[in-house]
C-alpha angles and dihedrals in degrees: 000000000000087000126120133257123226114207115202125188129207120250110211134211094215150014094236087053090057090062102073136091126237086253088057096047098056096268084306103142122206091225123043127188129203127165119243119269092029129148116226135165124217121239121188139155087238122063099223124043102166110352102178094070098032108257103137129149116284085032120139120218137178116223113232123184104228117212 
């Protein structure tokens, strides 16, 4: 597709939380991929994830790679 692929890694809150599997984490996956100029659109069991800069749940985003 000559696009890149952005590569984002899971920040735990805990060590415990880094042992398990995804089947175990209710299909949750420590690494996630997207390719570069996707659209994607947040899902989360809380409304608001960062309102102040208007990530909230339902919200579409474009992923963009940063220098």
């Amino acid at each position: 597709m000559g696009k890149s692929i952005a590569r984002l890694k899971a920040t735990h809150n805990c060590a415990k939380a880094s042992k398990f599997d995804s089947t175990e984490a209710g299909d949750l996956h420590a690494e996630l991929y997207l390719v570069c100029g996707t659209e994607v659109m947040l899902l989360s069991s809380s409304s608001n994830l960062w309102a102040d800069v208007s990530i909230h749940n339902d919200a579409k985003v474009k992923v963009v790679m940063r220098k």
